[in-house]
DOGU-314566 format. One record per residue: residue number from 1; z, x, y of N, C-alpha, C in turn. Coordinates in pm, 1 decimal, always signed. Atoms other than C-alpha are relative to their C-alpha. Layout:
N
<NUM <Z X Y> <Z X Y> <Z X Y>>
...
This chain:
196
<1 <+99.7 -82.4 +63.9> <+20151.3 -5782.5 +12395.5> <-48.0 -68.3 -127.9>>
<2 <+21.9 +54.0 +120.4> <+19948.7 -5902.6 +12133.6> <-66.4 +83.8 -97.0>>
<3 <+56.5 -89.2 +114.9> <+19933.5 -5753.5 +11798.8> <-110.7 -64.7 -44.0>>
<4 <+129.8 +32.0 +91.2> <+19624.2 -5728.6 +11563.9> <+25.4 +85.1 -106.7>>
<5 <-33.7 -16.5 +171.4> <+19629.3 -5723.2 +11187.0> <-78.3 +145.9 +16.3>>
<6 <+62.8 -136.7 +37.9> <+19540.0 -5372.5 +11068.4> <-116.9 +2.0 -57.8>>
<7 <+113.7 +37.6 +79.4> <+19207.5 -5318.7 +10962.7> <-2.9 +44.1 -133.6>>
<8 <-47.0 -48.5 +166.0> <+19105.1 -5293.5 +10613.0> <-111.5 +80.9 -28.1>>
<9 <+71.3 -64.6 +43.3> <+18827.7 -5090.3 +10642.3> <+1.0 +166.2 +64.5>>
<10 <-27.5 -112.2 -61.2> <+18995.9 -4803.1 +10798.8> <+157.9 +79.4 -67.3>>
<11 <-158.1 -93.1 +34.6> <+19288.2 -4539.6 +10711.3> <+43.9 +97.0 +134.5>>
<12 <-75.2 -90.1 -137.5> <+19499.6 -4401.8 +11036.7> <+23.0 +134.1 -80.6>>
<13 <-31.8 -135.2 +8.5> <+19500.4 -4043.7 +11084.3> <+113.6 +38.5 +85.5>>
<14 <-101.9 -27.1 -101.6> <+19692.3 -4020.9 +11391.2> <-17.9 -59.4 +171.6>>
<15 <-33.9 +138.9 -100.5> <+19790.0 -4206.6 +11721.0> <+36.9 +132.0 +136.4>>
<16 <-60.5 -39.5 -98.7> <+19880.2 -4030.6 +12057.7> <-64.6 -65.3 +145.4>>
<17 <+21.8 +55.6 -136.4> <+19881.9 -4229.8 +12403.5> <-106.9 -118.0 -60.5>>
<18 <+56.3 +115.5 -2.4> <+19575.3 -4466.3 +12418.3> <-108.5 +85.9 -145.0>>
<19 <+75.6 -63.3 +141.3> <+19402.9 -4222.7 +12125.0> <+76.3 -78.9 -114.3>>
<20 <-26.8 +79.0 +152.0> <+19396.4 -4418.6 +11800.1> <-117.5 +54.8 -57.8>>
<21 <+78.9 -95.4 +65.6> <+19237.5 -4166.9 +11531.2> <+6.3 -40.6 -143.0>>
<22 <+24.5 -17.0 +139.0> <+19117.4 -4256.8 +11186.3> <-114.7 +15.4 -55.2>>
<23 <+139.0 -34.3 +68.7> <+18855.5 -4225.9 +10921.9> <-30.4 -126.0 -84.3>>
<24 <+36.0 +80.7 +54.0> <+18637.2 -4487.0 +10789.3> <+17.7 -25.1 -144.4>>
<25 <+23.0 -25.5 +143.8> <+18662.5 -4569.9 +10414.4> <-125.0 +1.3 -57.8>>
<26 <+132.8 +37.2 +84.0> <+18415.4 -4540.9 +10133.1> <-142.3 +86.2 +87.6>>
<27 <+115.7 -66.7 -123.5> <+18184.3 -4279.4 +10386.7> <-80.4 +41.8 -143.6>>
<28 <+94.5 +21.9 +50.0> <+17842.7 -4298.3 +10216.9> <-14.1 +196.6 -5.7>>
<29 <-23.6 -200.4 -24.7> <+17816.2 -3849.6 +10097.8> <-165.7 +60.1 +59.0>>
<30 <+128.4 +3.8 -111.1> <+17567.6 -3751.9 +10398.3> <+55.0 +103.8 +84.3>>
<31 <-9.9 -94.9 -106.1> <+17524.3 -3463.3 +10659.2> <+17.8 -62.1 +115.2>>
<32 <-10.2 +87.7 -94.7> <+17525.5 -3772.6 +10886.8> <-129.3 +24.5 +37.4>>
<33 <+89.3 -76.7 -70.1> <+17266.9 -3682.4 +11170.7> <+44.6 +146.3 +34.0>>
<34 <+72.2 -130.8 +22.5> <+17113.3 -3323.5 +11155.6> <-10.1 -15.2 +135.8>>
<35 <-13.7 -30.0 -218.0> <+17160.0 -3243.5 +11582.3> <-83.1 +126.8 -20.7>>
<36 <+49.4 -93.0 -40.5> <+16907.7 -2974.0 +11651.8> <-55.2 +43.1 +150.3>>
<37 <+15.2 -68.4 -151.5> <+16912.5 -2952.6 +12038.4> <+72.4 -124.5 +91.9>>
<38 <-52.8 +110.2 -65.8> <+17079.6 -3107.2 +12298.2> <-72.0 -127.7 +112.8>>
<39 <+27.9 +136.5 -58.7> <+17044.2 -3473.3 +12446.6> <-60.4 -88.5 -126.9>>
<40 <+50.3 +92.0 +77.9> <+16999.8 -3602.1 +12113.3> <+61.1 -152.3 -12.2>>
<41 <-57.2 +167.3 -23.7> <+17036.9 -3958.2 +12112.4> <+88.6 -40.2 -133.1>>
<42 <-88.0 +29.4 +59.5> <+17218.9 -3958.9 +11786.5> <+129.3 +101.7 -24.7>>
<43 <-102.8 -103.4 -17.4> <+17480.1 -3699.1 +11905.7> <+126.1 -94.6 +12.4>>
<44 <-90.9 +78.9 -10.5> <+17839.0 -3801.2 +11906.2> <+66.2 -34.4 +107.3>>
<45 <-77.8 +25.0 -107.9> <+17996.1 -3972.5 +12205.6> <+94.9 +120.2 +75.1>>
<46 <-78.3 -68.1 -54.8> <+18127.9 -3716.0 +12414.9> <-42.3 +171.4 -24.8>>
<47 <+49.5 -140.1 +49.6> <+18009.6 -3429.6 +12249.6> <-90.4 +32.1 +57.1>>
<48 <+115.9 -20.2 -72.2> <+17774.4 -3206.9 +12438.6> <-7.2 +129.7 -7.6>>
<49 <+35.8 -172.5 +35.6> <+17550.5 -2892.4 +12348.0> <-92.3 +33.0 +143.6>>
<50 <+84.5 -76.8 -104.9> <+17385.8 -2673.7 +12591.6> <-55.5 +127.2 -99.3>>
<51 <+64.0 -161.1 +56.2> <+17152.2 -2352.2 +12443.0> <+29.5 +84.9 +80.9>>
<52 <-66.4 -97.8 -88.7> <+17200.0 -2052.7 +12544.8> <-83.9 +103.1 -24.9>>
<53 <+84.1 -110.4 -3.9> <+16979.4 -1752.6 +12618.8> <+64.6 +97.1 -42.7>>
<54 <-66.2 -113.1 +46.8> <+16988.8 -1434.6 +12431.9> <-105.2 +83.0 +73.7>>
<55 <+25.2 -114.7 -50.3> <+16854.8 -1119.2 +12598.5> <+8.3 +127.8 -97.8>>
<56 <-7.7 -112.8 +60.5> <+16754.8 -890.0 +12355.5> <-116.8 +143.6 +77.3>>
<57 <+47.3 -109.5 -41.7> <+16642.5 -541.9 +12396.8> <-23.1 +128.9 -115.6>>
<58 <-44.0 -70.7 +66.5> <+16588.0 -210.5 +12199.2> <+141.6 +45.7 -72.6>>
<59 <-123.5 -72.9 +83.8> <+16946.6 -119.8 +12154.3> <+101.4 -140.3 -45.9>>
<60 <-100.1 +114.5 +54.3> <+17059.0 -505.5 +12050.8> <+13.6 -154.0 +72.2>>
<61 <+12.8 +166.5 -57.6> <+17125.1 -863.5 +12212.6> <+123.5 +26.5 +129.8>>
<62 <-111.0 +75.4 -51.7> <+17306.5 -1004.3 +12512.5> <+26.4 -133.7 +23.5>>
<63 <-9.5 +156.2 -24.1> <+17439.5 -1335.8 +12542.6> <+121.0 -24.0 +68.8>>
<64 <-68.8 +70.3 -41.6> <+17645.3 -1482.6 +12806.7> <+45.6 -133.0 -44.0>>
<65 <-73.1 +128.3 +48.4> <+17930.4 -1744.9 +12681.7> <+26.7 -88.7 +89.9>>
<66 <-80.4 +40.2 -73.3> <+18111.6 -1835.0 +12927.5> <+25.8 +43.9 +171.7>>
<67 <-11.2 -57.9 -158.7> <+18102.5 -1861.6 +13345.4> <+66.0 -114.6 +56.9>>
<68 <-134.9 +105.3 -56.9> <+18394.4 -2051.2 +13482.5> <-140.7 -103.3 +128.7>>
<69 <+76.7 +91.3 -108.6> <+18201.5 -2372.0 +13710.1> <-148.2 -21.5 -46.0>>
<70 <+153.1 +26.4 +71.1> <+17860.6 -2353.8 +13502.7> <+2.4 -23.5 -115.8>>
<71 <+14.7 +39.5 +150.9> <+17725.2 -2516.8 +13209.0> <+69.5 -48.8 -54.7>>
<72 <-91.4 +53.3 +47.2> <+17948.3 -2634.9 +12970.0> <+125.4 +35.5 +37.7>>
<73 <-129.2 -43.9 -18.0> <+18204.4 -2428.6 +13074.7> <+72.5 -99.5 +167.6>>
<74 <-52.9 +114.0 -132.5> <+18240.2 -2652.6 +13393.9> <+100.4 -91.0 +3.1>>
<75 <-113.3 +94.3 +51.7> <+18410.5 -2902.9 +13157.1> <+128.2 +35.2 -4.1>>
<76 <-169.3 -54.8 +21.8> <+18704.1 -2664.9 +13117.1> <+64.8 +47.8 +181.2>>
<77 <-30.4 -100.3 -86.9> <+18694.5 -2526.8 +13475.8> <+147.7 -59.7 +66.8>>
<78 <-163.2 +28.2 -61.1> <+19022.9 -2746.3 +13617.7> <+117.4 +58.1 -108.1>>
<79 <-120.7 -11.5 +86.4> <+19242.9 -2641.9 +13276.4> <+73.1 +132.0 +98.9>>
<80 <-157.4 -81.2 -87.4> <+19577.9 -2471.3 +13406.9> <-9.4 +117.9 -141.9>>
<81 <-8.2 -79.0 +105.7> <+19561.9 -2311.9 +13033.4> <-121.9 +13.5 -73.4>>
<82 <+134.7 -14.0 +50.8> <+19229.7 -2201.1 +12982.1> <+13.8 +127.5 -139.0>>
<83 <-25.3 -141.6 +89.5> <+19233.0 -1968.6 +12660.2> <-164.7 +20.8 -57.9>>
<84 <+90.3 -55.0 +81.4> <+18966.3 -1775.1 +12478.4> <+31.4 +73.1 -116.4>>
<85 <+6.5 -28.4 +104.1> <+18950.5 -1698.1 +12130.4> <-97.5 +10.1 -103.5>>
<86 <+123.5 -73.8 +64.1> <+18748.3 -1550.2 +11842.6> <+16.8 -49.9 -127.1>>
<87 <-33.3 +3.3 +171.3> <+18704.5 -1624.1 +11448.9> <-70.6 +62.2 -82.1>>
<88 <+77.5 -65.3 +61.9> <+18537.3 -1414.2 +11216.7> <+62.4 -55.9 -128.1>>
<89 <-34.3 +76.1 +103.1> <+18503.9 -1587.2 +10875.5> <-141.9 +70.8 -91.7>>
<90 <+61.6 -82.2 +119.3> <+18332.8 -1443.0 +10551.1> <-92.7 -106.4 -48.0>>
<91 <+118.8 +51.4 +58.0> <+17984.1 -1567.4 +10389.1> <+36.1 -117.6 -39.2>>
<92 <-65.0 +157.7 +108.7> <+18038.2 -1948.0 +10196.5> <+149.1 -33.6 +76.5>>
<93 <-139.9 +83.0 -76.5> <+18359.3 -1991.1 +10444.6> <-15.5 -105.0 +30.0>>
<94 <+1.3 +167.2 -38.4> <+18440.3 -2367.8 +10467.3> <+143.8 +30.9 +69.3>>
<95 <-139.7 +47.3 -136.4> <+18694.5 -2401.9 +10785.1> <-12.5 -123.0 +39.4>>
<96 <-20.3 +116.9 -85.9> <+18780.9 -2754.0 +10852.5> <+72.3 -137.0 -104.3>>
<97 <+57.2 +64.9 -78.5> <+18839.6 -3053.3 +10879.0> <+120.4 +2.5 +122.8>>
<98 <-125.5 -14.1 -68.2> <+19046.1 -3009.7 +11190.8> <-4.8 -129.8 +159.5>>
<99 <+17.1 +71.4 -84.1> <+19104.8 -3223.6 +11492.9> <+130.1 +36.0 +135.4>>
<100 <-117.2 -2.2 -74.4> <+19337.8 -3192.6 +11826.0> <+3.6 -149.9 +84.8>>
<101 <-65.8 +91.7 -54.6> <+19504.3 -3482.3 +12031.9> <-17.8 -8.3 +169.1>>
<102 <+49.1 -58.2 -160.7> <+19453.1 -3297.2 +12402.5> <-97.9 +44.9 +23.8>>
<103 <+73.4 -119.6 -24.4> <+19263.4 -3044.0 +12353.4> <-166.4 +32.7 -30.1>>
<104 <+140.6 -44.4 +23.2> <+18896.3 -2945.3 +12438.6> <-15.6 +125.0 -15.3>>
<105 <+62.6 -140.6 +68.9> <+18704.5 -2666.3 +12241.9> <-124.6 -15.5 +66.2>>
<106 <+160.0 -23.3 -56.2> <+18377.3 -2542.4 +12363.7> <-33.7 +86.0 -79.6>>
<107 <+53.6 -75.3 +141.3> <+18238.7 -2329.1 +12049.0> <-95.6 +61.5 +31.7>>
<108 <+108.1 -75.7 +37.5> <+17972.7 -2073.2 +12055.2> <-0.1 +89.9 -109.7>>
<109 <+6.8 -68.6 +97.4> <+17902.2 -1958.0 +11726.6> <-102.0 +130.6 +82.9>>
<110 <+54.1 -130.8 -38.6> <+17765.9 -1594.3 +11821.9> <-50.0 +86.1 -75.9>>
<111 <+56.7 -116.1 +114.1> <+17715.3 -1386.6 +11515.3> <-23.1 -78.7 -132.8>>
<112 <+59.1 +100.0 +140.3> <+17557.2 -1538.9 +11171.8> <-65.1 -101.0 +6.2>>
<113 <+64.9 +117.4 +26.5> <+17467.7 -1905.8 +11103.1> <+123.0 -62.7 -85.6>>
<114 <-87.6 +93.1 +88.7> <+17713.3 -2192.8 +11089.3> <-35.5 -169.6 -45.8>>
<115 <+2.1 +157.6 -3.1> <+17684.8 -2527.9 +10966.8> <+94.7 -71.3 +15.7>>
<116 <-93.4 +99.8 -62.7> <+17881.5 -2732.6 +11211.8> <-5.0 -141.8 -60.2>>
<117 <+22.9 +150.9 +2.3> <+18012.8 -3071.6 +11119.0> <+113.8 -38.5 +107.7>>
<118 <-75.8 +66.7 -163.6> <+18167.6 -3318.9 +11395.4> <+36.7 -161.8 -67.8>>
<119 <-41.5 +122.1 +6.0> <+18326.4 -3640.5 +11292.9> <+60.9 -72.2 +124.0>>
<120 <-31.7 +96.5 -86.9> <+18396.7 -3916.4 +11509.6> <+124.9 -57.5 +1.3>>
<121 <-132.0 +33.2 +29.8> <+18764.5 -3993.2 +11452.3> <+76.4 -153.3 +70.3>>
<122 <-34.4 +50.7 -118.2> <+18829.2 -4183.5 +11772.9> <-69.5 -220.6 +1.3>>
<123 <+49.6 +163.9 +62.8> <+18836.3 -4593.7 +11651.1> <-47.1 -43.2 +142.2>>
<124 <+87.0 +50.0 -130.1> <+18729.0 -4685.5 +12009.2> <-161.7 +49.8 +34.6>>
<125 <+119.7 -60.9 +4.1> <+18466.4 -4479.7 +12020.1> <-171.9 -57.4 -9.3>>
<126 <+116.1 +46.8 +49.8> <+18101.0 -4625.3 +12008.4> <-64.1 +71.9 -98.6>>
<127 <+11.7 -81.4 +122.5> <+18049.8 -4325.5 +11760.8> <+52.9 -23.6 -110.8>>
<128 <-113.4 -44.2 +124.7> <+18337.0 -4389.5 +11555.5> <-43.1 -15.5 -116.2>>
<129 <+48.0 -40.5 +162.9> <+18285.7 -4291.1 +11174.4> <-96.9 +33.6 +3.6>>
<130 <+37.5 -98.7 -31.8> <+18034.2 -4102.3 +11283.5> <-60.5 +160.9 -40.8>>
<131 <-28.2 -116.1 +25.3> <+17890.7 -3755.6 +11134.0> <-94.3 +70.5 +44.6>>
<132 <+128.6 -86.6 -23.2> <+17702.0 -3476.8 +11312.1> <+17.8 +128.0 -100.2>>
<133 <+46.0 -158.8 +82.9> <+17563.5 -3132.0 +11147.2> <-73.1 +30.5 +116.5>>
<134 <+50.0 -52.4 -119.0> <+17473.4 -2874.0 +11397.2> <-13.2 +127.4 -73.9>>
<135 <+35.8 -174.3 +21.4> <+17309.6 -2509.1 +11285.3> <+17.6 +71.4 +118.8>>
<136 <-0.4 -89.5 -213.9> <+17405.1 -2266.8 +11571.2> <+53.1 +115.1 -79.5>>
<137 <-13.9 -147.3 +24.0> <+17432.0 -1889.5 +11561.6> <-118.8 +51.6 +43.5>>
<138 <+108.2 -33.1 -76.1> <+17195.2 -1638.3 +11628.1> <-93.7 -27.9 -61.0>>
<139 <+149.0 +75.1 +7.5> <+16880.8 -1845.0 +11488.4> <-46.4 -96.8 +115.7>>
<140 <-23.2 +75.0 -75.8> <+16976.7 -2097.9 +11717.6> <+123.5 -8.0 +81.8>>
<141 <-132.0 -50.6 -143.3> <+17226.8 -2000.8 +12020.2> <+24.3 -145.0 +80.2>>
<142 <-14.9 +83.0 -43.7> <+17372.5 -2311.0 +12080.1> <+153.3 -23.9 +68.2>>
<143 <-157.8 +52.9 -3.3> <+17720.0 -2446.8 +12248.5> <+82.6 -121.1 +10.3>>
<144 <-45.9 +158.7 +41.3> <+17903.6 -2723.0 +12154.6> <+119.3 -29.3 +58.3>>
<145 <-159.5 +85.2 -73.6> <+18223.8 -2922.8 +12361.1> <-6.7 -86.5 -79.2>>
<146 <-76.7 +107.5 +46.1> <+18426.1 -3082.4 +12157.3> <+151.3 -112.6 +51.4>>
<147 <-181.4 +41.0 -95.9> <+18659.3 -3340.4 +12317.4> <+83.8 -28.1 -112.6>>
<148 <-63.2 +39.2 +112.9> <+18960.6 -3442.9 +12150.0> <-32.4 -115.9 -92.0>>
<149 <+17.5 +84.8 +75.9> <+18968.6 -3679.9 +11852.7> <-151.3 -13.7 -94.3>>
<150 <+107.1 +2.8 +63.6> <+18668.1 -3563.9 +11734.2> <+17.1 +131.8 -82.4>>
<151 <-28.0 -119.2 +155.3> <+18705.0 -3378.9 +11354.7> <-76.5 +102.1 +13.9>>
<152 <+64.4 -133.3 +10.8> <+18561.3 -3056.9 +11347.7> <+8.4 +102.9 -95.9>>
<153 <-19.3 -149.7 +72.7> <+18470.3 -2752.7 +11134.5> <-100.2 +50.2 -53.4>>
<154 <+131.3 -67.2 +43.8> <+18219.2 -2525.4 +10939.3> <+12.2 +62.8 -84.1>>
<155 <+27.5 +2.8 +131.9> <+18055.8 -2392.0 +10669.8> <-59.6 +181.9 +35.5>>
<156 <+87.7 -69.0 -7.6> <+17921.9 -2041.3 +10704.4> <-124.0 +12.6 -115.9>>
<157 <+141.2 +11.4 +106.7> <+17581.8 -1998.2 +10569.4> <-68.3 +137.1 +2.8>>
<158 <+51.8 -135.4 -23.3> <+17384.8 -1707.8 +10504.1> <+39.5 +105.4 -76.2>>
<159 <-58.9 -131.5 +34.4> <+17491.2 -1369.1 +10355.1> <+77.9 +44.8 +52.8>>
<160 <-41.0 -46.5 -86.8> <+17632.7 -1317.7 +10666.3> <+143.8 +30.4 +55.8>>
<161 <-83.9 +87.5 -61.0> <+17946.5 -1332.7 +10824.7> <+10.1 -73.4 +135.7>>
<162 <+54.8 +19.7 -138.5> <+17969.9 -1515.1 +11133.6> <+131.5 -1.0 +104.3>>
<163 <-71.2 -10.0 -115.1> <+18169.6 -1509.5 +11450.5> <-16.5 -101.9 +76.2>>
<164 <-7.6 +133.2 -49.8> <+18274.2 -1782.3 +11627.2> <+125.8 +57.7 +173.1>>
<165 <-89.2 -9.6 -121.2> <+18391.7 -1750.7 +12012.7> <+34.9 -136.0 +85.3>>
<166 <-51.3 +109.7 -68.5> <+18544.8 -2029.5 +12189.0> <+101.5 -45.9 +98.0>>
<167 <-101.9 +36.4 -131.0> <+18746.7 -2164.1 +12496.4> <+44.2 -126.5 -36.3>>
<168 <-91.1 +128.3 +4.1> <+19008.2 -2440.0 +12507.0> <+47.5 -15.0 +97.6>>
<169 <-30.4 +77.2 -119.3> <+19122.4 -2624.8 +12786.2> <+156.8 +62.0 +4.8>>
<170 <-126.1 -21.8 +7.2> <+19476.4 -2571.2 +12679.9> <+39.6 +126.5 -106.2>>
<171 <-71.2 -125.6 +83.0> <+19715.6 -2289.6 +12504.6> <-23.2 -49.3 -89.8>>
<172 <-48.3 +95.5 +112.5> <+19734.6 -2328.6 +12144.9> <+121.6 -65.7 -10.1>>
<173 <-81.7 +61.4 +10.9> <+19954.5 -2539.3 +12034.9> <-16.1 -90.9 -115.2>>
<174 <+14.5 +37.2 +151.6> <+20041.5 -2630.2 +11657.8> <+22.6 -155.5 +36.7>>
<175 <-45.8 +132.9 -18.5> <+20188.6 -2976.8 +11767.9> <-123.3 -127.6 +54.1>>
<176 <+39.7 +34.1 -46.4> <+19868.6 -3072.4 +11920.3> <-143.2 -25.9 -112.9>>
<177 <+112.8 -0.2 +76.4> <+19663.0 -3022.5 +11618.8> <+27.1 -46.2 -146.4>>
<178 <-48.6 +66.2 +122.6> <+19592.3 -3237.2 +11298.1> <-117.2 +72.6 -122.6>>
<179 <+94.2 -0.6 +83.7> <+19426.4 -3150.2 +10965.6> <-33.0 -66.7 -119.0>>
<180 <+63.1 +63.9 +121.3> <+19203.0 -3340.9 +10705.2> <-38.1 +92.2 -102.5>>
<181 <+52.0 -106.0 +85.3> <+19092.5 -3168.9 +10399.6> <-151.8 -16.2 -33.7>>
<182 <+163.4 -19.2 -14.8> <+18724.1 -3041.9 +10386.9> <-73.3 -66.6 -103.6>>
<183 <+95.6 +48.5 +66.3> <+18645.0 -3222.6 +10105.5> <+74.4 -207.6 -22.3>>
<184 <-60.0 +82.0 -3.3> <+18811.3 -3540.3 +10235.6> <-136.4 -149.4 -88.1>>
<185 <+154.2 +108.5 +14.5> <+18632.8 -3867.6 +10025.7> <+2.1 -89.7 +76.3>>
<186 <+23.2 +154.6 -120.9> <+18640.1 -4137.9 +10317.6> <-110.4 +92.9 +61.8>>
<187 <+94.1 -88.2 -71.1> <+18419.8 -3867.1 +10481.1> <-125.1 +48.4 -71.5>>
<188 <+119.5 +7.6 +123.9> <+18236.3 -3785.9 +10174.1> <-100.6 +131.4 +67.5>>
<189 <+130.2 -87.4 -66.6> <+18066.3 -3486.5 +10386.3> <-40.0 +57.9 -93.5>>
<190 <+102.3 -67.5 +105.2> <+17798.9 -3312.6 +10166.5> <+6.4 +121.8 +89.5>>
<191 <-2.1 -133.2 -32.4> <+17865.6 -2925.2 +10197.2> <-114.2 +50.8 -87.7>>
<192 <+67.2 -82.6 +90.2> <+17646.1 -2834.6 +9918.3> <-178.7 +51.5 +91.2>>
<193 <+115.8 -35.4 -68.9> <+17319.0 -2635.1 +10019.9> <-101.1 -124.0 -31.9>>
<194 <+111.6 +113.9 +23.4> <+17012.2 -2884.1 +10031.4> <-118.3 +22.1 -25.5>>
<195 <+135.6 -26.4 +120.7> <+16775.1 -2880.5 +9801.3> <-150.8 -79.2 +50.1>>
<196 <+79.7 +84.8 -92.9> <+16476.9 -2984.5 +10013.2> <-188.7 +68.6 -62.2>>
């Protein structure tokens, strides 16, 4: 086997099987690319949004998440441990930076307006170091698969609070999941509102 010197323009986050996960240094402080619909060409390797129809009516909205064999949810349809889960997080909530090792998320923000970010973690990656921003909620009903090794988390925006529903391939599982801190500086992500 032949080793190779460590690089010097990188800091390891974490290692499992043929996954080798770190973060670039010195990340320039940027939203990265701004993703506003899917098949964007500067989306991150692997990552993939689908929209999603809302059905409103007099007495309120409907929106289908999730149909086992369609849409995004297709990606999860072989998991043995398919779970679903919910998050409700308060106005100015910053949740992240988080990442798992196995495990795919499929995200539909559902209630409010979040500002998704997505790092590229994954040093193989043709993405790697990497940063998307994604608005989704009900302005924009979007859903996002995240595979593993790719950082994740959000910002709520708005007055609002927002609700966040999502499926995972697998059970939770604390052992399977790593975290960065949201205001990590190799990442340098710019949370602040934008003064445009």
């Amino acid at each position: 086997m032949i080793q190779t010197a460590p690089r010097a323009d990188i800091r390891s986050i974490a290692q499992s099987g043929k996954l080798n996960l770190a973060v670039r240094l010195n990340g320039e402080r940027s939203q990265g690319a701004v993703i506003s619909a899917p098949g964007s060409p500067k989306l991150i390797s692997g990552v993939l949004l689908e929209a999603l129809a809302i059905h409103p009516d007099d007495r309120g909205y409907f929106e289908e998440v999730f149909r086992v064999g369609k849409g995004l949810a297709s990606e999860l349809a072989g998991a043995k441990e398919l779970q679903v889960s919910a998050a409700l997080s308060y106005a100015g909530t910053i949740k992240a930076i988080h990442f798992h090792l196995r495990q795919t998320d499929l995200w539909t923000p559902a209630l409010g307006l979040m500002q998704v970010v997505l790092y590229d973690l994954r040093v193989d990656s043709p993405t790697f170091g990497q940063t998307n921003t994604i608005y989704s909620g009900v302005l924009r009903p979007l859903q996002i698969l995240i595979p593993p090794g790719v950082g994740h988390g959000y910002k709520v925006v708005g007055p609002d609070p927002a609700l966040l529903v999502y499926a995972t391939d697998r059970f939770y599982d604390p052992s399977d999941e790593g975290r960065i801190a949201w205001n990590d500086p190799d990442i340098n992500y710019d949370w602040d509102t934008q003064k445009k």
